[in-house]
C-alpha positions in Angstrom: 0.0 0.0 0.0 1.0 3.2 -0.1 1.0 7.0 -0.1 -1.5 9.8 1.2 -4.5 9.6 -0.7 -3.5 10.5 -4.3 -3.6 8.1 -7.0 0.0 8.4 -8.7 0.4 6.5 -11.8 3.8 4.6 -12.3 6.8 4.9 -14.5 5.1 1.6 -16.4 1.8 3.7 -17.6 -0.1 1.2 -15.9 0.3 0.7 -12.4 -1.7 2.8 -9.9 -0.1 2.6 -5.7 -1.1 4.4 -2.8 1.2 5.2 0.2 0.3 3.0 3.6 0.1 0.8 5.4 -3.4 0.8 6.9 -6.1 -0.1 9.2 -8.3 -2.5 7.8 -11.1 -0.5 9.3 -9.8 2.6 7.4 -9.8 1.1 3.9 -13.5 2.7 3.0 -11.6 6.0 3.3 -9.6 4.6 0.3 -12.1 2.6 -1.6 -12.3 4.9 -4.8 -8.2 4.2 -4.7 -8.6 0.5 -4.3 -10.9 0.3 -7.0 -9.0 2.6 -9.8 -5.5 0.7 -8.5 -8.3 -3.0 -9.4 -9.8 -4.4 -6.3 -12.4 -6.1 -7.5 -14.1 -7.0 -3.9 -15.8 -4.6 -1.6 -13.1 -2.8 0.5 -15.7 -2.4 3.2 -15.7 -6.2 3.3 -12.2 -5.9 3.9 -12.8 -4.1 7.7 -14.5 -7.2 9.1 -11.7 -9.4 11.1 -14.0 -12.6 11.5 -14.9 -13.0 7.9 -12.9 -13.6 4.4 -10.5 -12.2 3.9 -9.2 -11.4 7.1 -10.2 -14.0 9.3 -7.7 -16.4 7.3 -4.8 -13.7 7.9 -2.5 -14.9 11.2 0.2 -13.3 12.9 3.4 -15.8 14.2 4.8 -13.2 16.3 7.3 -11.2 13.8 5.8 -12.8 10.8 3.1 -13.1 9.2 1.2 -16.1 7.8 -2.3 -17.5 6.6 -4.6 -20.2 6.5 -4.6 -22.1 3.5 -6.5 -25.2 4.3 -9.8 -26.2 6.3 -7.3 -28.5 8.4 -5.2 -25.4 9.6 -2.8 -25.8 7.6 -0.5 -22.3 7.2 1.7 -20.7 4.7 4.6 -18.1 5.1 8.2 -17.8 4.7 11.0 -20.3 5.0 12.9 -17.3 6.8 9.9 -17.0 9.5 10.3 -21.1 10.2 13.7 -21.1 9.9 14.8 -21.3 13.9 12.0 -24.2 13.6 14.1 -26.4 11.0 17.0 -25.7 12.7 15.9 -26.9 16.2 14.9 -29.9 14.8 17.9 -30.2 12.7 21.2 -32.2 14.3 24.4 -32.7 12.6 23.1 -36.1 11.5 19.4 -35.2 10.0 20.2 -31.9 8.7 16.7 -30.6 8.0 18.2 -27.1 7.0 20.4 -28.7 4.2 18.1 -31.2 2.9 14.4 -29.7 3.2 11.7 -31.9 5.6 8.2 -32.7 4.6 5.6 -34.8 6.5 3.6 -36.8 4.3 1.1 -37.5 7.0 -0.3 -35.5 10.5 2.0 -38.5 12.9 5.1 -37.1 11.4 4.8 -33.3 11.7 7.2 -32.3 14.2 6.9 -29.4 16.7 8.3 -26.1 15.8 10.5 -24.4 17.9 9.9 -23.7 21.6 7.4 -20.6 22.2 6.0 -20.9 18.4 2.7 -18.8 18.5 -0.2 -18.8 15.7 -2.5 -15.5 16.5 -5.6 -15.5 14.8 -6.8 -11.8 15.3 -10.9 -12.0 16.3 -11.2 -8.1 17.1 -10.0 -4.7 17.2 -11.2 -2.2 19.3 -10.4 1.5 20.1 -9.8 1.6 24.2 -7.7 5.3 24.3 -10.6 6.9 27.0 -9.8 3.7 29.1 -5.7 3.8 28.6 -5.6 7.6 29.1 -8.8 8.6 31.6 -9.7 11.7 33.2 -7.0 11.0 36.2 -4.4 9.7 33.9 -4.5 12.8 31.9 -3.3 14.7 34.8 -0.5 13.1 35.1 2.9 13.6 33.8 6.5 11.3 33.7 6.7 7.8 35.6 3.2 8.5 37.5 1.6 8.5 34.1 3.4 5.8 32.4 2.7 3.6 35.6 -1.3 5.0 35.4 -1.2 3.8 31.6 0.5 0.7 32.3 -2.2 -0.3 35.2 -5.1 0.8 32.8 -3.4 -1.6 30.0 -3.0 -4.6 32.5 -6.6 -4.0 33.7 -8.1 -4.1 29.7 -5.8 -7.1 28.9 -6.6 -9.1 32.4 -10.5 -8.8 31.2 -10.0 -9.1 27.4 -8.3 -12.8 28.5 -11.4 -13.7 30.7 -12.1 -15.1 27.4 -9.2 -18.6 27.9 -6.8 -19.3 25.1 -6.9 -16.0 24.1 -3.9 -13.5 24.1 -4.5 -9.4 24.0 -2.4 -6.6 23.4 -3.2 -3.2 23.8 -1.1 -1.5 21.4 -0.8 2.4 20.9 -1.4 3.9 17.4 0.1 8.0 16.5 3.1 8.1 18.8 0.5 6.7 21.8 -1.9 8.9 21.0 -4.4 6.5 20.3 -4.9 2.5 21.8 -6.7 -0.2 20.6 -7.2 -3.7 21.9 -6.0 -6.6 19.8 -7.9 -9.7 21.0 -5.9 -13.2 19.3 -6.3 -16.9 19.7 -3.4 -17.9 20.8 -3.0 -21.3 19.4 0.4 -22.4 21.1 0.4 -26.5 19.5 2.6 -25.5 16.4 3.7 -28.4 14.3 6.3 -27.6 11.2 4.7 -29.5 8.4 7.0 -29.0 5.2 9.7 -26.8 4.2 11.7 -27.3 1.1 15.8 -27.3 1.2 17.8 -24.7 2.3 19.0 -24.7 -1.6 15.1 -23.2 -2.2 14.1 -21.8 1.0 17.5 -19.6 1.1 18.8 -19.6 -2.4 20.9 -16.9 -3.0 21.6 -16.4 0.7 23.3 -13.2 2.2 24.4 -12.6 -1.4 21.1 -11.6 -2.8 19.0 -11.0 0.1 17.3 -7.1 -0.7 18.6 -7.6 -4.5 17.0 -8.5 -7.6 16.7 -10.1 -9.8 15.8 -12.7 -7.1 15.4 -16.5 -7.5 14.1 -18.2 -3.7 11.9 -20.1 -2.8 10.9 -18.7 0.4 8.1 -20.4 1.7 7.4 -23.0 4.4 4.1 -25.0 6.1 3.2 -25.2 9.3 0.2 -26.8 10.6 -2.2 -25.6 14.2 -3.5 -27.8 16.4 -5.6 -27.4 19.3 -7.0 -29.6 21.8 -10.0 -32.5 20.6 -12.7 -30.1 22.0 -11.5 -27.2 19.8 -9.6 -25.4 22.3 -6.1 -23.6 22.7 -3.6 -25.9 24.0 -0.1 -27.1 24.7 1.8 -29.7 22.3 -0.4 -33.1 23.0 -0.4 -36.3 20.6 -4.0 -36.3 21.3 -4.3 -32.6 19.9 -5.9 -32.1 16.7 -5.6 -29.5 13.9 -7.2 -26.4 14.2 -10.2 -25.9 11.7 -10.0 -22.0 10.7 -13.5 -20.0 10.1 -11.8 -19.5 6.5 -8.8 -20.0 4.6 -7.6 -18.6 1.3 -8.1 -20.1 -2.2 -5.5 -20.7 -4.6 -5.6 -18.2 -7.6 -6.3 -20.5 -10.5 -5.2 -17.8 -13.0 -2.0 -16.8 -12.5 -0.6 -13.1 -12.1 0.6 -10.8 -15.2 2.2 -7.7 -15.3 0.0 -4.8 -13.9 -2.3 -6.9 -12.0 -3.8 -5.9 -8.7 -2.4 -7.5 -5.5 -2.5 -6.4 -2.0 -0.4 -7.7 0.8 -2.6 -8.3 4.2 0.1 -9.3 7.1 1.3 -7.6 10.0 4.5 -5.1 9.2 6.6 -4.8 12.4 7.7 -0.7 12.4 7.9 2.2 10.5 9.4 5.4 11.6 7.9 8.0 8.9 5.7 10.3 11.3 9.4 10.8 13.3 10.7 14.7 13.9 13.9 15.5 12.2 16.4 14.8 15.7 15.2 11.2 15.5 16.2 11.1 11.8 19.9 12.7 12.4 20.4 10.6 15.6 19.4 7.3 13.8 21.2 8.0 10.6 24.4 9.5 11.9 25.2 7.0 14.7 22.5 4.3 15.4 22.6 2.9 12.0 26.6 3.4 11.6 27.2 1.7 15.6 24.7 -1.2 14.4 26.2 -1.9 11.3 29.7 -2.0 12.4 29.1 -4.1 15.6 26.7 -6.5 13.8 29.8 -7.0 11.6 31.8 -8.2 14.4 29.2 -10.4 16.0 29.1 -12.5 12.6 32.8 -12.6 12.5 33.1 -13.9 15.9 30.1 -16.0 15.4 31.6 -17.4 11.8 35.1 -18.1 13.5 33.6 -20.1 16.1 31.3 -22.4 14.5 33.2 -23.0 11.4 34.1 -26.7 11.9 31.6 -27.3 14.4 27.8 -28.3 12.4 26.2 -28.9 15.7 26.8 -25.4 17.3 26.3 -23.5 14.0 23.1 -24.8 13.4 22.1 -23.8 16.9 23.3 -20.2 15.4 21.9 -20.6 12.0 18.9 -18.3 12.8 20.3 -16.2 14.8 23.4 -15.7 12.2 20.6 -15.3 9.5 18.9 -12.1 11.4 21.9 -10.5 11.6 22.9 -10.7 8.8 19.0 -9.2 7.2 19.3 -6.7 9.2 23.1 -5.8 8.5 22.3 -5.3 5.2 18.9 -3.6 5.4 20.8 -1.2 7.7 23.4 -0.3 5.6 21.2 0.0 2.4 19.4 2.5 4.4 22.9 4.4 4.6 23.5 4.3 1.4 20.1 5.8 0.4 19.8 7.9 3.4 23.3 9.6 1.7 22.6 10.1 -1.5 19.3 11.7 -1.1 17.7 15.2 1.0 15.7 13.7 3.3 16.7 15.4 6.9 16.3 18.4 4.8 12.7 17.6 3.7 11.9 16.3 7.0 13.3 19.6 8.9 11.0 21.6 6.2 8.2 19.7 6.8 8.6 20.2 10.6 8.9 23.6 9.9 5.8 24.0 7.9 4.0 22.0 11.2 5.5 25.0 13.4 4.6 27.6 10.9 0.9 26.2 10.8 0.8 26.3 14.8 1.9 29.2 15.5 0.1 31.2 13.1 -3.4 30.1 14.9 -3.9 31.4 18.7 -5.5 28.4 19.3 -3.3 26.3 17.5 -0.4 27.5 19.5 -2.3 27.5 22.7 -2.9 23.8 21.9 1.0 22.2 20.5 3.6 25.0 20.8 4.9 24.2 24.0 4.4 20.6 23.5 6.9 21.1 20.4 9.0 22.3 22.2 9.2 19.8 24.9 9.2 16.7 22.6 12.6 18.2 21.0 14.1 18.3 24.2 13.3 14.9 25.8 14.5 13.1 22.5 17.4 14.5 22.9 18.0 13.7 26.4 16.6 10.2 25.5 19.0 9.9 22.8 22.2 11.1 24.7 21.3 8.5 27.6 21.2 6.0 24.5 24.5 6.4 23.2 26.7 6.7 26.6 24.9 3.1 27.3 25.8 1.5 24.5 28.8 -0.5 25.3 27.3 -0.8 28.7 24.3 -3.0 27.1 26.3 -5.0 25.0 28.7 -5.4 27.9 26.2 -7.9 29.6 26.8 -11.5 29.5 23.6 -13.5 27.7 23.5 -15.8 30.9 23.4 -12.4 32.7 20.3 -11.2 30.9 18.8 -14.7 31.8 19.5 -14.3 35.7 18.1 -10.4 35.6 14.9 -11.5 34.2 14.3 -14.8 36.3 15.2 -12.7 39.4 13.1 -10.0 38.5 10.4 -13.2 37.7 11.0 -14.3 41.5 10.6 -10.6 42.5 7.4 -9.8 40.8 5.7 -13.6 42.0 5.7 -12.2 45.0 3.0 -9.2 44.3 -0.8 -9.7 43.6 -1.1 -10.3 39.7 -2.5 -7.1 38.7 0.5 -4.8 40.3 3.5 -7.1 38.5 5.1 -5.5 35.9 3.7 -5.8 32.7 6.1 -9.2 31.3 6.3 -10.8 34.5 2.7 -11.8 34.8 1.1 -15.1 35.3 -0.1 -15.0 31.8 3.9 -14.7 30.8 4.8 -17.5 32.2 4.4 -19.7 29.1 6.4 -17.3 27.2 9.3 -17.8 30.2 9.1 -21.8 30.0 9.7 -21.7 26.2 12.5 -19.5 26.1 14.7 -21.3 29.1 14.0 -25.0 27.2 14.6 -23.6 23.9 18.2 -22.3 24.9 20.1 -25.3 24.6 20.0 -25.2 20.8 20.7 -22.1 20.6 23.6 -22.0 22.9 27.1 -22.8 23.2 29.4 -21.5 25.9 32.6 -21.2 23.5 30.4 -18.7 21.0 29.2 -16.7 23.8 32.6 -16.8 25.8 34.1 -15.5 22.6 31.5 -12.5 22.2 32.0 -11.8 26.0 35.1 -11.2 25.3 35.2 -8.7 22.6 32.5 -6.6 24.6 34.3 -6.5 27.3 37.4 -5.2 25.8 35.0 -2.4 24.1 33.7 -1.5 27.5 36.8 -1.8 29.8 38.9 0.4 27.2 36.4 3.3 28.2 37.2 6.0 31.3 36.5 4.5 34.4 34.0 7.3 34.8 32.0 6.2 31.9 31.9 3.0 33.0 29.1 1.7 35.1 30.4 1.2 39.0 27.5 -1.0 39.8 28.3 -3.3 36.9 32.2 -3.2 37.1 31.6 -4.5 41.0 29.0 -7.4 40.3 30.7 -8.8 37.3 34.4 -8.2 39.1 35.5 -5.8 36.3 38.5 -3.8 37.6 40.7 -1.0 35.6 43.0 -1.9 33.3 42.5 -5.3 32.5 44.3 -7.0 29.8 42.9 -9.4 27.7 44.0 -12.6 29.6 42.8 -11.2 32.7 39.6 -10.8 31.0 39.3 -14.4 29.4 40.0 -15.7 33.1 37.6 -13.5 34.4 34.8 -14.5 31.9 35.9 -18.6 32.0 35.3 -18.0 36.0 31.9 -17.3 35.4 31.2 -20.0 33.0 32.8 -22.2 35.5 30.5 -21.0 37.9 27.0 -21.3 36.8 24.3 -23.8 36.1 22.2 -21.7 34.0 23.8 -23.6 31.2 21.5 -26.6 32.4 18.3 -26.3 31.3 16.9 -28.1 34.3 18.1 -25.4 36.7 17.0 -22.5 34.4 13.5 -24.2 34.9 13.8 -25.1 38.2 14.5 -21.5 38.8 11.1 -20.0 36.9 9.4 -21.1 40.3 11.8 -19.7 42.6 11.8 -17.2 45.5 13.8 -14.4 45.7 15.3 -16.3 48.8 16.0 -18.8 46.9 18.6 -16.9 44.5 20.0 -15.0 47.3 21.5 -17.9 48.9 22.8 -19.3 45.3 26.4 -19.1 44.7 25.9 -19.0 41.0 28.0 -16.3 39.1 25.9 -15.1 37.0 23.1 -15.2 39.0 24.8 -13.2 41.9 25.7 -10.7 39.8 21.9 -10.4 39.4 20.6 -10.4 42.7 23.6 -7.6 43.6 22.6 -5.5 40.3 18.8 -5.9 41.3 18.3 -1.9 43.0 20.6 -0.8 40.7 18.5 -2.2 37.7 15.5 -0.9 39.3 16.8 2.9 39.9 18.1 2.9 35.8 14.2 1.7 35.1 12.0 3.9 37.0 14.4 7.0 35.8 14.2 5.7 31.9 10.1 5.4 32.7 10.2 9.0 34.0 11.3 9.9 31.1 9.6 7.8 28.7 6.4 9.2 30.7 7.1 12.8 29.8 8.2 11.9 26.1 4.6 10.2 25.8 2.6 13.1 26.8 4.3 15.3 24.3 5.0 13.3 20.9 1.0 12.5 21.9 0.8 16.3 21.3 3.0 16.1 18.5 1.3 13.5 16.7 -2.3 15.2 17.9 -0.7 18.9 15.7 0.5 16.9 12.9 -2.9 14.7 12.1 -4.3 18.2 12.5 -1.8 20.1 10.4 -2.0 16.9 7.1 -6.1 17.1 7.5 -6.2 20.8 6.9 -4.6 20.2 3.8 -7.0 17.3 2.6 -4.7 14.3 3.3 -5.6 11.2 4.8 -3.0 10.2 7.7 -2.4 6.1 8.4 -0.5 5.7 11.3 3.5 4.0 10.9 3.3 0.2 11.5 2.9 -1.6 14.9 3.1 -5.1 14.5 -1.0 -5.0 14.0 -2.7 -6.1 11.1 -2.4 -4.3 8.0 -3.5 -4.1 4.4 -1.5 -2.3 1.3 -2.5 -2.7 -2.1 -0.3 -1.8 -5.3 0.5 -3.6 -8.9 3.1 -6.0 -10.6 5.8 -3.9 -11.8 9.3 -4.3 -12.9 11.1 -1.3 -12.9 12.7 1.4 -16.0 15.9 1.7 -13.6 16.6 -1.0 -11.5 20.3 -0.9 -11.0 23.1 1.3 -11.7 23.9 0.7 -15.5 20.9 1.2 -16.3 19.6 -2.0 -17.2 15.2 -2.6 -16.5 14.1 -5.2 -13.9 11.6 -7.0 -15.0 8.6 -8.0 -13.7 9.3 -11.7 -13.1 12.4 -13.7 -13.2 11.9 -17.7 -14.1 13.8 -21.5 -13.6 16.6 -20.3 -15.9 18.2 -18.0 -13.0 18.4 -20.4 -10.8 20.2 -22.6 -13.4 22.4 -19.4 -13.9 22.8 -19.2 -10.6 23.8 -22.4 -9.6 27.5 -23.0 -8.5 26.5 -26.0 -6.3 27.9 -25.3 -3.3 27.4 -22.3 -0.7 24.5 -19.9 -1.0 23.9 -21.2 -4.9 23.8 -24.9 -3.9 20.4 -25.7 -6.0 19.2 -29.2 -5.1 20.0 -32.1 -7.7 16.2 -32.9 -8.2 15.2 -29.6 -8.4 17.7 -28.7 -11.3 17.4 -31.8 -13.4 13.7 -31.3 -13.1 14.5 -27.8 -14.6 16.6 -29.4 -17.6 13.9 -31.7 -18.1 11.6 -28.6 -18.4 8.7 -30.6 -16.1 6.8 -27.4 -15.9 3.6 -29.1 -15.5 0.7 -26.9 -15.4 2.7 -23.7 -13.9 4.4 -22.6 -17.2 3.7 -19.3 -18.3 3.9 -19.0 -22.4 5.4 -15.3 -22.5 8.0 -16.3 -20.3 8.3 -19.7 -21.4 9.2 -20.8 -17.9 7.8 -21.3 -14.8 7.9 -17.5 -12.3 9.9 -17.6 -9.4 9.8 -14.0 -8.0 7.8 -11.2 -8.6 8.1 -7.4 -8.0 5.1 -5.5 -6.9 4.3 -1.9 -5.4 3.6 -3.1 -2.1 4.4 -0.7 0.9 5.5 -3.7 3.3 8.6 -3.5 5.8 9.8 -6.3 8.3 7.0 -8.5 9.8 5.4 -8.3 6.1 7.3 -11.5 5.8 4.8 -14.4 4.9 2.2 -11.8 4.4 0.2 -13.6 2.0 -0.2 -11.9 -1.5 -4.0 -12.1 -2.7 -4.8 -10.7 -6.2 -8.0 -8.6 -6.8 -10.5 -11.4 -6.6 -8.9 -11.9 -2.7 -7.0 -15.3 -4.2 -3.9 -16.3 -3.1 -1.2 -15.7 -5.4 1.9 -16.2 -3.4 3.9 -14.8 -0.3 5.9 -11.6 0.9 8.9 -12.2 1.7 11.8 -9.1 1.2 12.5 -5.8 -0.6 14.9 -4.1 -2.9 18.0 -2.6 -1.2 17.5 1.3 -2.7 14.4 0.7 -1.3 13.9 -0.2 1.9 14.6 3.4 3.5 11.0 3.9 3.0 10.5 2.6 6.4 11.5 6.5 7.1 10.6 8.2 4.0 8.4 6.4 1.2 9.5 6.4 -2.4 7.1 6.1 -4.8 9.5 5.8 -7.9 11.7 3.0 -6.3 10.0 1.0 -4.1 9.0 -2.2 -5.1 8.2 -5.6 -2.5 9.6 -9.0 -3.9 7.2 -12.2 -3.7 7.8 -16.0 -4.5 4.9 -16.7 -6.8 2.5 -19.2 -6.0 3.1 -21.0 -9.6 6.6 -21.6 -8.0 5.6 -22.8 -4.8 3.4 -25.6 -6.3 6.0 -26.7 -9.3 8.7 -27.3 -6.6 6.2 -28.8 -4.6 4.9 -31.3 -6.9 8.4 -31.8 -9.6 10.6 -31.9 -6.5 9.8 -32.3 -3.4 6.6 -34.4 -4.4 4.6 -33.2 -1.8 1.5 -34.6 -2.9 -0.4 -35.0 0.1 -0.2 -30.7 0.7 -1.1 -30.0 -2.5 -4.5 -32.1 -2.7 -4.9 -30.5 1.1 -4.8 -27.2 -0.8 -7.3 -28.2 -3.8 -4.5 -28.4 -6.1 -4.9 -32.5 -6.8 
C-alpha cells in the first residue's frame, strides 16, 4: 500500500499505488483508490476481522502467515520457520540442508519452543480507558505507571475469554490504543519446508537484490485440543479448523495486475521529527552496522568446523545478517538523497501552521518544544549506554529476568510488571527450554570477550560502577585477565542446564539470594541498581509520551487541513496495502530494467552447487527436463519464481500472504529491494518495489521436487 490519498500512476503507464500501510477498518476511506489501482471485492468487506479475507490472515509473532487449508494448515516464509528447521535439525538429520516434509499429521514435528499462531478475532479503540480523566493529569513515571495499570486491567479482562492473548497497542506516537484480542494457538507443528537450496537460495548474497530466484516459503500446521480449544503440544491434539482459509488463484498473475499484501509489518518510523532522523542515521545505524559485523565474525570463526553449534546459530546468524544489510542499504540511500532536509521543512511547515493560529499554538507550541528536548536527552542517555548494554553477558540477561520473575511472583497479579505476569509464564518456560539449541558456551565466551574489551577500554567514569563491581571488572584489564575473568563465570554457573534454568522460573527471591551461582549473583547484587536505571528511563519515557501525543495530535491536525488522509507507521498489527506487478525502468546502476518476473533459468544461472547457490539435484534436473507441468507461463516460457510489486511492506510483512483482486492467493511476501527499503522512514514512490515467490513456484517445486503430494490435494491443487 501506499502513499496519502493520491492516485499516482507509475513509471510503467499502468500501475496505480497508494502510500500506507493501513487499518483494515480505514480502507473505505480509500475505496475509490482501491478500486482505480483493481480491487475487485468490496473494501468495506475488507474491515470485518472474522470474515474472508481477514479471518484467514495470522500473525506468528514477527511474521506473518495464513490459513490455506480447512485443516489449519498455514503458509509463510521459510525465513519465519527457519529457527523451527533448525531446532529440529542435528548434525546427523540436517533438516536445514536437505528440506523436511511430512507426508502424514504422525510425522509433523513441533516447531521451535514458544511458536505462537494468532488469529486476530477483534480490534477495538480503548484510548478513553488507557488515558482517563486522572491519567490525563498526570505527567512522567506516574503517568506511564497509570497507563500501564489501565493496559493490564483491559488485557486481564480481554483474557477472561481462555486461550486468548490481547495486546493493547498504541497507534500515532501513543496517541491513540486499541485492543487486539488473538487466539493464541500455542500447538505448532512444522509440516513442510523445502531445502535450504530453495528456502535460502541466494543467501546473504542476494538478500534485498533483484533479480531474485528463492523459494521462500514453508508450512506449518495448528492444532488445538480435541474439543476445539487452545492448548499445549499433545499427541492427542488435533488440527485447528479456521473459520476460513484462502483459495488458490487458479489464473495466475501478469504484469500490472492488482495485489495487495494483508500481514502484519513490524515498524515504520515515517511520522518521526527530524532529531530522530539525524540521531538514527548519523550514529544508530553506523554503531549497528559495524558491531553487527563483528558479531558474525566472531560467530563465523567459532562455529566453522563445528555443524552442531552452528546450526544452533543458523537463525540467529541469518537475522543478523537481514538486518546488516537492510541497515546499511538504508545508509547508502539515506546519503545520496535530501531527506533530513525535507523532513526539517516539513517540521517547519507543522510550526509555521501552529503558530500562526492562537489556538493552535495555545494547543502544540509548548508541547513542540518539549518533545525536542526529551528526544534529545533520551538519545544522549542511548548512546553513553551502548557499550554498557552490550557489555552484559547472555546468561546475565537470563538471571536479571528470572530474578526479577521471582521478584514480581511475589505481588498480587495485577500490580507485576507488565512481562512478569502469570499470563507470561508460558512465554518464560519456552525461552529457558529452547536455549540449549541455541547455545554454546565457546560462541558466547568469545563474544563476551570482545565486549568486554570495548567497554573496559572506556574512562572509568564512563563505566558503570555497579556493573564493574558485580561482574568483578576492575581497571585496566588485559585481555588474559579478561578471558579468566569470563571462564570464571562459566565455570560457575548452572544456567547452562536447562533443568536449573527451569527449576528457577518457580523460585523465591530467597531462593537466588542464597545461590552461589556467578551469574546469578551478579543479578541479585545488580537488582536496586536495575530498578533505579528503570524507573528513571520510565520517568522519562512518561514525559516523552505526553508530548509526541501532542505532536502526533498537531501533525494529524496540520495533514487534514490540507486534505490528506494520515495512516499511522506500522505496529506489529494487522495491515493491508494494495499496489500492482511492476518491474522497474531503472533497477540498478547501468541502467539495465528489472523486469517484472524472473523464471527456472536463474536459478540454473545461478547455480555453482555449493554455498548460498547450492540448488538441489532434483530440483535442477527437473528444470533441464523442463517438467513445468501446469505452472508454465507461455510469454515467459518458464515457470515464475519472483515477482516485483508496489507493495508498501517493511519487516514482519514476511509471509504476508499476496491475494490478487479477486482476494486469491497468489503467493507470499517475503523481502524488498535494497535502494528501497529506506521507506521505512521516507516512502518512495518511484523505487520501491516488494519481492514475492509466486504461487506457480511454490506448487511446481512442490509437486516436480519435493513431491509433496499430500499438501497439495490439502490445498485443492490435486
Amino acid at each position: 500500500m501506499k502513499k496519502s490519498l493520491l492516485v499516482l500512476a507509475l513509471t510503467s503507464g499502468f500501475a496505480l499505488a497508494d502510500e500506507g500501510m493501513w487499518m483494515p477498518q480505514q480502507l473505505p476511506e480509500i475505496a475509490s483508490e482501491l478500486k482505480a489501482a483493481g480491487l475487485e471485492l468490496d473494501p468495506a468487506n475488507l474491515t470485518k476481522l472474522t470474515e474472508f479475507p481477514m479471518a484467514a490472515i495470522v500473525s506468528l509473532g514477527g511474521c506473518s502467515a495464513s490459513f490455506v487449508s480447512p485443516q489449519g494448515l498455514v503458509a509463510t516464509n521459510h525465513h519465519c520457520v527457519y529457527n523451527s528447521i533448525a531446532h529440529n535439525s542435528t548434525a546427523e538429520n540436517d533438516l536445514l540442508k536437505n528440506g523436511f516434509l511430512a507426508k502424514t499429521l504422525a510425522e509433523e514435528v513441533p516447531a521451535a519452543p514458544g511458536s505462537r499462531i494468532f488469529v486476530t478475532k477483534a480490534v477495538d479503540k480503548v484510548t478513553e480507558r488507557v488515558i482517563d480523566a486522572k491519567t490525563a493529569k498526570l505527567t512522567g513515571k506516574k503517568r506511564l505507571d497509570a497507563i500501564e495499570a489501565n493496559q493490564k486491567a483491559i488485557v486481564a479482562d480481554c483474557e477472561q475469554d481462555a486461550g486468548h492473548r490481547c495486546t493493547v497497542a498504541a497507534f500515532y506516537g501513543s496517541l491513540e490504543y486499541y485492543l487486539i484480542k488473538q487466539l493464541e494457538i500455542k500447538d505448532v507443528r512444522l509440516v513442510h519446508a523445502p531445502a535450504e537450496g530453495v528456502g535460502k537460495f541466494g543467501g546473504d548474497t542476494d538478500n534485498w537484490m533483484w533479480p531474485r530466484h528463492t523459494g521462500d516459503y514453508s508450512f506449518l500446521r495448528a492444532y488445538v485440543s480435541p474439543d476445539g480449544k487452545s492448548a499445549d503440544f499433545h499427541k492427542d491434539n488435533v488440527p485447528y479448523t479456521p473459520d476460513f482459509h484462502l483459495k488458490l488463484a487458479k489464473d495466475g498473475l501478469k504484469e500490472g495486475d492488482f495485489v495487495m499484501a494483508l500481514g502484519y509489518p513490524g515498524r515504520t518510523n515515517r511520522h518521526r521529527l527530524p532529531s530522530e532522523v539525524a540521531d538514527t542515521f548519523d550514529w544508530s545505524y553506523p554503531t549497528t552496522v559495524q558491531y553487527l559485523g563483528e558479531l558474525l565474525e566472531i560467530i563465523g570463526r567459532e562455529t566453522a568446523n563445528d555443524r552442531d553449534a552452528a546450526l544452533k546459530y543458523a537463525s540467529r546468524v541469518a537475522g543478523l545478517n537481514n538486518v546488516l544489510k537492510n541497515r546499511q542499504g538504508m545508509l547508502d540511500s539515506y546519503a545520496e538523497s535530501d531527506f533530513l532536509q525535507r523532513k526539517q521543512a516539513e517540521h517547519q511547515a507543522l510550526k509555521d501552521w501552529v503558530n500562526s493560529d492562537r489556538a493552535n499554538k495555545q494547543a502544540y507550541a509548548k508541547d513542540l518544544a518539549a518533545i525536542e528536548k526529551l528526544l534529545e536527552q533520551q538519545q544522549s542517555e542511548g548512546r553513553s549506554n551502548f557499550l554498557l548494554a552490550n557489555a552484559a553477558p547472555r546468561l546475565l540477561g537470563t538471571a536479571r529476568s528470572l530474578y526479577r520473575l521471582a521478584n514480581e511472583s511475589t505481588k498480587p497479579d495485577a500490580e507485576r510488571k507488565a512481562g512478569f505476569q502469570q499470563r507470561d509464564l508460558p512465554r518464560f518456560q519456552a525461552f529457558m527450554a529452547g536455549m540449549d539449541r541455541t547455545f554454546d558456551v565457546r560462541v558466547e565466551k568469545a563474544m563476551d570477550l570482545h565486549n568486554l574489551k570495548k567497554y573496559v577500554a572506556q574512562p572509568k567514569k564512563q563505566r558503570n560502577a555497579d556493573f564493574d563491581k558485580a561482574m568483578g571488572i576492575q581497571d585496566n584489564m588485559t585481555e588474559a585477565a579478561l578471558v579468566a575473568l569470563i571462564d570464571s563465570w562459566y565455570a560457575n554457573t548452572k544456567l547452562t542446564d536447562q533443568a536449573e534454568r527451569l527449576a528457577l522460573l518457580s523460585a523465591s527471591p530467597q531462593d537466588f539470594a542464597g545461590k552461589q551461582d556467578a551469574f546469578i549473583k551478579a543479578a541479585v547484587a545488580l537488582y536496586k541498581a536495575d530498578l533505579k536505571r528503570e524507573a528513571e528511563q520510565e520517568e522519562l519515557a512518561g514525559k516523552i509520551q505526553q508530548a509526541y501525543a501532542s505532536y502526533m495530535r498537531a501533525k494529524i491536525a496540520f495533514m487534514q487541513s490540507q486534505g490528506k488522509a494520515v495512516y499511522p507507521d506500522a505496529n506489529s498489527t494487522l495491515r493491508v496495502t494494495y499496489g500492482n506487478v511492476t518491474g522497474r525502468a531503472h533497477g540498478n546502476e547501468d541502467g539495465n530494467a528489472w523486469a517484472a518476473f524472473t523464471t527456472l533459468r536463474g536459478i540454473t544461472a545461478k547455480a555453482t552447487g555449493e554455498g548460498e547457490f547450492n540448488a538441489p539435484q532434483n530440483q535442477l534436473e527437473a528444470i533441464k527436463a523442463k517438467n513445468y507441468g501446469p505452472y508454465a507461463v507461455t510469454a515467459l516460457n518458464s515457470v515464475p519464481v519472483n515477482y516485483l510489486a508496489t507493495l508498501d511492506i517493511t519487516g514482519g510483512n514476511s509471509g504476508s500472504a499476496i491475494l490478487n483482486s479477486k482476494g486469491e492467493f497468489v503467493g507470499l511476501a517475503f523481502d524488498g529491494t535494497l535502494d528501497s527499503i529506506i521507506s521505512d522512514w521516507d516512502f518512495n514512490l518511484t523505487n520501491t518495489r516488494s519481492i514475492q515467490v509466486d504461487l506457480r513456484f511454490m506448487l511446481w517445486q512442490m509437486q516436480q521436487v519435493d513431491k509433496a503430494d499430500n499438501l497439495l490435494q490439502e490445498m485443492g491443487v490435486q
